[in-house]
N, C-alpha and C positions, 0 to 999 in steps of 0.2 A: 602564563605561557603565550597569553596572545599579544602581548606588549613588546612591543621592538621591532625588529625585520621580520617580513611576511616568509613563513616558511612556505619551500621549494612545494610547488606539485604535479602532482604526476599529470603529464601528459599536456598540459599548457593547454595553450588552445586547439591542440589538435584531436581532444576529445570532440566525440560527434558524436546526439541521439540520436538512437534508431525509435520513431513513431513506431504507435500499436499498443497493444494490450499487456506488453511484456515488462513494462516497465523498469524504467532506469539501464536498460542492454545497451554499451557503448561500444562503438570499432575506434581503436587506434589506427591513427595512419601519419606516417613519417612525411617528414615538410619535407624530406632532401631526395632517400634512394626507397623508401620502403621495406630497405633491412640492411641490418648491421654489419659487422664484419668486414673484412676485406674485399675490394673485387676482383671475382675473376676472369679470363680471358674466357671467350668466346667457344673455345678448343675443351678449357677448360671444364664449363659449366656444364653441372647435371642438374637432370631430371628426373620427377616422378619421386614417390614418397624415400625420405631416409632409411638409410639400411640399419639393420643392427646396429654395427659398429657406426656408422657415424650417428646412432642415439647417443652410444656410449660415450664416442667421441667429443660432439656438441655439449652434454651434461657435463661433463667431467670438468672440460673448460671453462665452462660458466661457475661452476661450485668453485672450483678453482683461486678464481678471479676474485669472488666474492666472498670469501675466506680468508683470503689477504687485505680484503678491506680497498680491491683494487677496482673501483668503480667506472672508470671508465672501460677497463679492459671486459669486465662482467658486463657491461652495455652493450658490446661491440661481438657479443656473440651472440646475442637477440636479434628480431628482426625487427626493432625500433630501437637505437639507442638512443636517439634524443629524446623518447618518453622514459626511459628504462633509467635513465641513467643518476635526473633526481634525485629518484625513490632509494636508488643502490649508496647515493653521495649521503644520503638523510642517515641511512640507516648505521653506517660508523658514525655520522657525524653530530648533525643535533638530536640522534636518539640513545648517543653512546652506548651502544652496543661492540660489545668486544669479546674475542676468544671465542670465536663462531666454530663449529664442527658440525659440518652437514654430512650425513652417513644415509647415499641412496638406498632405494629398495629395490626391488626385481622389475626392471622396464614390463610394462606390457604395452606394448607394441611402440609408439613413438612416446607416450606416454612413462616419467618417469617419476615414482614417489620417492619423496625424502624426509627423513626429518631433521631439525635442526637443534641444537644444542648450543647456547651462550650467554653471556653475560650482560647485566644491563649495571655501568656504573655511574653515579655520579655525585662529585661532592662529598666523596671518600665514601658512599653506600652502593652499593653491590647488592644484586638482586639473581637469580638463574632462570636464563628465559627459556622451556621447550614449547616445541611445535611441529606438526607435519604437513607438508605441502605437498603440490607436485608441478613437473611444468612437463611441454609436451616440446618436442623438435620437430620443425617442420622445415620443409625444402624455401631457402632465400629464391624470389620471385626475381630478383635483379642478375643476382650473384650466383644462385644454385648451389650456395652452399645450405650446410644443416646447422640449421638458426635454432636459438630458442624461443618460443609462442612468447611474445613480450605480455604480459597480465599483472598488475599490482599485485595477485594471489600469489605469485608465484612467492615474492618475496613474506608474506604472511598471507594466510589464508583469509582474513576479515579485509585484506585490504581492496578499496574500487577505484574507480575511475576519480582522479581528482584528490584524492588521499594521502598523505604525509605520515614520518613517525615522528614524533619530538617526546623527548622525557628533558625534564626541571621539574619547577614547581606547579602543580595540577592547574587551571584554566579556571577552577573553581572546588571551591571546598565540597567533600564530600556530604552528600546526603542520607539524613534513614528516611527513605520514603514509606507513610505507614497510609492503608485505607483508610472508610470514613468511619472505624471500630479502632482505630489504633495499631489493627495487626499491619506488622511489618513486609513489606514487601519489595522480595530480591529477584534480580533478572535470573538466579540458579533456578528458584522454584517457580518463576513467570518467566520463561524464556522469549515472550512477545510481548512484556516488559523493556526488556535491556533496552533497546535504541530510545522507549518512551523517556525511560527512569536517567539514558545521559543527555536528552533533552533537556527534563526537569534540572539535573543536578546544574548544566550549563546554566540556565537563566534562572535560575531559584537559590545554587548554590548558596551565593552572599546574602540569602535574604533570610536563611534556615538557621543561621547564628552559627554555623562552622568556620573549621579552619585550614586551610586549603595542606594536603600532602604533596611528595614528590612521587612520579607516575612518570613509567612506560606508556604512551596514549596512542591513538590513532586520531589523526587531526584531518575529522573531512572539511571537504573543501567549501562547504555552509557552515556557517556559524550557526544558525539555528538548530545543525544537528544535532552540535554539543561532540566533545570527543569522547572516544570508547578508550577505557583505562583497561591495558595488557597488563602491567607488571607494576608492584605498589611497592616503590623502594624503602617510603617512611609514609604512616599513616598521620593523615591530616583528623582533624575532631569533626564529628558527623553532628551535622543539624538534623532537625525533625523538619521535616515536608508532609501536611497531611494533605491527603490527595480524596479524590471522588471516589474512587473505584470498590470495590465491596472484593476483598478475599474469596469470597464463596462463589460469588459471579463469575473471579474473572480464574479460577482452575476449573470452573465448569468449561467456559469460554478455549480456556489450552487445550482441556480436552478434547471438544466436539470439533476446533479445527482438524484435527490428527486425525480425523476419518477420513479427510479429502485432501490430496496433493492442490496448490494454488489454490486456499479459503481464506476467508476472512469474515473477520465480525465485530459488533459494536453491540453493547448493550446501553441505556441511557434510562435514565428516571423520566418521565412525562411531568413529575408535578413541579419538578425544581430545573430540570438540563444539567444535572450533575451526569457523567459518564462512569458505569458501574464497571463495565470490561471493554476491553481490548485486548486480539486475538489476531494473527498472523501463522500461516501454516506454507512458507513460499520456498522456495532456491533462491529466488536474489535477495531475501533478507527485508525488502522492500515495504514501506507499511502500507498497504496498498487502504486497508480498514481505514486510515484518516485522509490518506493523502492520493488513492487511486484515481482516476477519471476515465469511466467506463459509463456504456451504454447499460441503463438496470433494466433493461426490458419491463416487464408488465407491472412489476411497482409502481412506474411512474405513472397507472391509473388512478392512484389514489390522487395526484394531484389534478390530473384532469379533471376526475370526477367532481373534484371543487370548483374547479371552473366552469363546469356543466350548469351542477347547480347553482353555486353564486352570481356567472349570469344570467337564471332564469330559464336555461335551452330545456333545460330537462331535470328529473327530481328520481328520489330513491325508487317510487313506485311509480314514473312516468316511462312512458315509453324510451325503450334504448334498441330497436330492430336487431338480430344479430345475422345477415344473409352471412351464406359461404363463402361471399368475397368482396369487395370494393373496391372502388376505382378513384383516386384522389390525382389529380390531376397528372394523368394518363397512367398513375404506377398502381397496378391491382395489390392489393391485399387479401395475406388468409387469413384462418383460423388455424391454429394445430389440427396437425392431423385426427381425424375421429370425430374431432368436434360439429352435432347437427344443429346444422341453419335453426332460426327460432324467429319469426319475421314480429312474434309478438311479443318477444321481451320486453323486460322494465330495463332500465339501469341497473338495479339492485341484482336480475339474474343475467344479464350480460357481465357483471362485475366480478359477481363469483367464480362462474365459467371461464373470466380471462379470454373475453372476446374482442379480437380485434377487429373485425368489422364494423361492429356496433360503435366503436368509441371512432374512425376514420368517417363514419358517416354522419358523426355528428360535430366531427372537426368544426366544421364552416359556420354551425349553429344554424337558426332557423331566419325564416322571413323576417321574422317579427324580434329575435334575439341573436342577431349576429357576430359572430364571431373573429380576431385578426390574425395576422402571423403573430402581433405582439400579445393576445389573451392568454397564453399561454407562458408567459414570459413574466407576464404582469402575476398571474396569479400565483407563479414560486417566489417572485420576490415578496411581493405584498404580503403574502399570508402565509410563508411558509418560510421565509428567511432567507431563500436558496441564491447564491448565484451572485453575490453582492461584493463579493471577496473581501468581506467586514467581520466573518466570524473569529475571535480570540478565544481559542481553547486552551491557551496555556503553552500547547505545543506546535508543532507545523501541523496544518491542517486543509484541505480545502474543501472549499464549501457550495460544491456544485454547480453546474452552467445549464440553462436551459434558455438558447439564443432563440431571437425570432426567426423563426424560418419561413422563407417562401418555400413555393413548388413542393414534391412530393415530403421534403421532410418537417413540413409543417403537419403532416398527418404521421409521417415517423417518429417523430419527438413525441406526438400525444399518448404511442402505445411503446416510450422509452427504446426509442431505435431514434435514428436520423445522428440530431448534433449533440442531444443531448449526454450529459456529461457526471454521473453520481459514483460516491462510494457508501461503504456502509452505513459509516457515520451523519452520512447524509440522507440517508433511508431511515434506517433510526429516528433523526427528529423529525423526517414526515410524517411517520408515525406515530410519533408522540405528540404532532401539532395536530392531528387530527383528531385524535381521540380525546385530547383536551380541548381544542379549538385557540391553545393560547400558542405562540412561538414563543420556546424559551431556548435562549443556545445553549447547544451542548459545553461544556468544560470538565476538565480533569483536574484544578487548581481553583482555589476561590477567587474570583477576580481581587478579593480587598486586599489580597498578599501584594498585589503591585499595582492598583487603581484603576485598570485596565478597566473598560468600557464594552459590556456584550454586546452583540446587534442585536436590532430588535425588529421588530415586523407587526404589521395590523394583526397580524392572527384569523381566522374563523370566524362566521357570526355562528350562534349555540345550535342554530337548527342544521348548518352545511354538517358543523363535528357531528352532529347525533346522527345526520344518514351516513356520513364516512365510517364513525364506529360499530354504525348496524350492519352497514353492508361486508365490513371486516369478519364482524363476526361472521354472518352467515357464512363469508367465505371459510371458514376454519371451522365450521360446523356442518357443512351441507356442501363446499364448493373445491376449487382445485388445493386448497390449505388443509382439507382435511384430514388425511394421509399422518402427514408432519404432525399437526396438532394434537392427533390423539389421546385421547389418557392424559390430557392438563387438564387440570380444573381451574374456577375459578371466571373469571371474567376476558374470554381468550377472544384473539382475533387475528385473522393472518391476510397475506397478500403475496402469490405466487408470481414470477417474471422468469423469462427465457429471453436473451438476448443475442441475437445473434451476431457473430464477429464475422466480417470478411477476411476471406481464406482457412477459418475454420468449421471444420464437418459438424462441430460440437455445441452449441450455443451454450454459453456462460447462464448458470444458474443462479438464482436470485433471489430472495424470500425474506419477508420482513413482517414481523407479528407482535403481539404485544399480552400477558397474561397482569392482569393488576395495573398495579403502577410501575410497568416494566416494560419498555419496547427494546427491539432488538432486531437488529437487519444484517442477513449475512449476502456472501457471492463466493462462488464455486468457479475460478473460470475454466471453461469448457467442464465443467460439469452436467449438461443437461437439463432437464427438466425444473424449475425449480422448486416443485413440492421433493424432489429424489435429491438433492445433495445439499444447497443452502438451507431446506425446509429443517429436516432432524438436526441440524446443526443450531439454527436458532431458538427449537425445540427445548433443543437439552439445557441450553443458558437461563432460557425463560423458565425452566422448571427447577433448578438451580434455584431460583431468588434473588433478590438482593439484601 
């Protein structure tokens, strides 16, 4: 399916990201009038929201259009047809789809749902597509007339920004993707699966000894995403794909995101970098778990802390001050609230507490062990893997930024605020490079299925891992982890982060622990605290197993 002419997609170049936390949120906007349809005069044009009737109106016309397989007319009652109109031309055309009947539901308010009913043929096989959508009508900015909200969704609900339909023959044969026991595993019963499993199938298909079927697909607009298969007109022979992941890991993983709206998680082995789970609990669908870039708040003192001790500034039981505040060139610094100043801290009880004083005053390093904007930069690449943009996990992945920073957020980056940039995945093998001292990359596939090359990193010398995993523990035994960790047994260790976003009230939650030879790092965003939402979330994985 990907051989030949490049299929149509939506919205050309006139998709535009919107930067921030929300990941992957796109505004459409029209190169010509800003909305479809006809224009009217001057006399003519209203204002202010669509009436009843012209919901009714606008809907009716649009289903209309696109009923009859009349693609430009269905474009021209949106308020983008030149994005609109693509997806509407794909949709009769190289997705053969025929014998549409759309049967609205009861508007509420400009809002109108429907579902859809039709046929998908090709190459004399015949298949029955259903589904329900909705789109919304809103007032033409140019025109004043009542347009419909142009959205990829409207035409199928999985569809986004930059997305095609094409049905032929599959893009690649299908996969049985099974963990590292043999059990099988489907995006029905791992629902933050699916996008992984058509990643895999894209770049592994051919390699799993299958044979490719004919499919209804969604063809985004990366090739790396792999396409998501709607409708299986004739089934293709499925390969076996053994994957990293542990069964038991990763439905503990589905579960524990389902406590919190916007979470995510990773679980990973420490002694090998295989990935046990992955877990996504979002509205945009987004993997934020491999592929996010956020601020991880106070996690990122485990990597400070190695750079504390590795150059010499300070040690697990040497002095780490915690005052109520600091001043790093001119921008003051707190503590959370409640938290008492402690002028005689070690590192080890500033670490637990999740002090930020203590770690901004020791940014600069001493007389005698000085510190740069680059030591901090140096010491996630060098020993912790981060930042290199060299990790090969099999799937899309990224793998952290922590820039040299001058001025105040050379002291933001040290307590994971400023430029710095991680997801879960990337907390995860902090965690597990700490506690072994070794960097191993994370992957979900064996590198020898395709010769691929992991990155690799100095690692830890054994004395920096032994205060990072003590001082873990303590934290999950005596410090802000202990809460979450509870009632695990075994060899446990945690690390609490709060991170706060600009323009929101909530600081993104953040937590990453480790029981055995098991690490595991989640985020909650705008969740709070992170022993209160990332914490039990990482809890219940790591007590899960692998």
């Amino acid at each position: 399916m990907r051989n030949g002419a490049k299929a149509a997609i939506v919205g050309g170049v006139f998709a535009v990201m919107v930067g921030g936390a929300g990941y992957g949120a796109y505004n459409i906007v029209s190169a010509v009038s800003g909305d479809g349809g006809s224009a009217g005069t001057a006399a003519e044009k209203k204002t202010g929201p669509p009436s009843a009737d012209e919901v009714e109106e606008a809907s009716r016309a649009f289903f209309a259009a696109w009923k009859k397989g009349d693609a430009a007319t269905a474009a021209a009652e949106t308020n983008n047809a030149q994005a609109a109109r693509p997806l509407l031309v794909a949709y009769g055309g190289q997705a053969h789809i025929t014998k549409v009947k759309i049967t609205p539901g009861t508007p509420a308010g400009t809002t109108v749902p429907f579902s859809v009913a039709a046929t998908v043929s090709y190459e004399g096989k015949s298949k029955p597509l259903a589904y329900e959508s909705e789109l919304t009508v809103v007032r033409g900015k140019t025109t004043g007339k009542a347009l419909v909200d142009w959205q990829p969704a409207v035409v199928h609900p999985e569809l986004k920004t930059g997305d095609t339909l094409v049905t032929g023959e599959a893009a690649s044969p299908p996969i049985e993707a099974v963990d590292r026991n043999g059990v099988v595993l489907t995006k029905e019963k791992y629902p933050s699966l699916g996008p992984v499993l058509d990643s895999l199938r894209d770049k592994y298909g051919d390699k799993a000894g299958g044979t490719p079927g004919i499919e209804l697909a969604i063809r985004h607009e990366s090739e790396e995403a792999g396409d998501t298969s709607l409708v299986t007109l004739a089934k293709g022979e499925a390969g076996k794909l053994r994957t990293t992941f542990s069964a038991g890991a990763q439905a503990a993983a589905e579960k524990a995101v389902k406590q919190f709206a916007e979470s995510s998680v990773v679980a990973v082995k420490p002694s090998t970098g295989e990935v046990l789970a992955i877990a996504n609990h979002r509205e945009d669908g987004f993997n934020a778990a491999f592929e996010g870039k956020v601020a991880p708040g106070s996690t990122m003192k485990i990597i400070t802390a190695a750079m504390f001790i590795d150059n010499g500034v300070t040690s697990m039981n040497s002095p780490a001050p915690c005052p109520s505040d600091a001043v790093w060139m001119s921008r003051k610094f707190h503590n959370l609230k409640g938290m008492q100043p402690n002028e005689g801290a070690t590192l080890a009880n500033s670490f637990m507490r999740s002090c930020n004083t203590a770690f901004v005053k020791l940014v600069d390093g001493t007389d005698e062990k000085p510190l740069t904007d680059e030591s901090l930069t140096t010491e996630a690449q060098e020993r912790f893997g981060l930042g290199k943009d060299n990790w090969k996990t099999g799937v899309v992945s990224f793998d952290g930024s922590v820039p040299a920073s001058g001025g105040p957020n050379r002291a933001a980056n040290a307590i994971g605020q400023g430029e710095v940039q991680m997801n879960p995945l990337n907390m995860a093998s902090v965690t597990a490079t700490a506690i072994t001292g070794t960097f191993r990359q994370p992957f979900v596939v064996s590198p020898k299925l395709d010769n691929r090359q992991l990155a690799t990193a100095r690692g830890l010398p054994s004395d920096t891992a032994a205060q990072l995993k003590q001082m873990m523990r303590l934290t999950a035994t005596g410090g802000t982890a202990q809460k979450a960790m509870s009632g695990l047994g075994g060899d446990i260790g945690g690390k609490t982060g709060s991170a706060e976003v600009d323009g929101k009230e909530t600081s993104d939650s953040w937590f990453t622990g480790f029981r055995n030879d098991i690490a595991a790092a989640a985020m909650v965003q705008q969740g709070g605290h992170g022993g209160d939402a990332a914490g039990p979330i990482v809890a219940q994985v790591l007590r899960a197993g692998g």
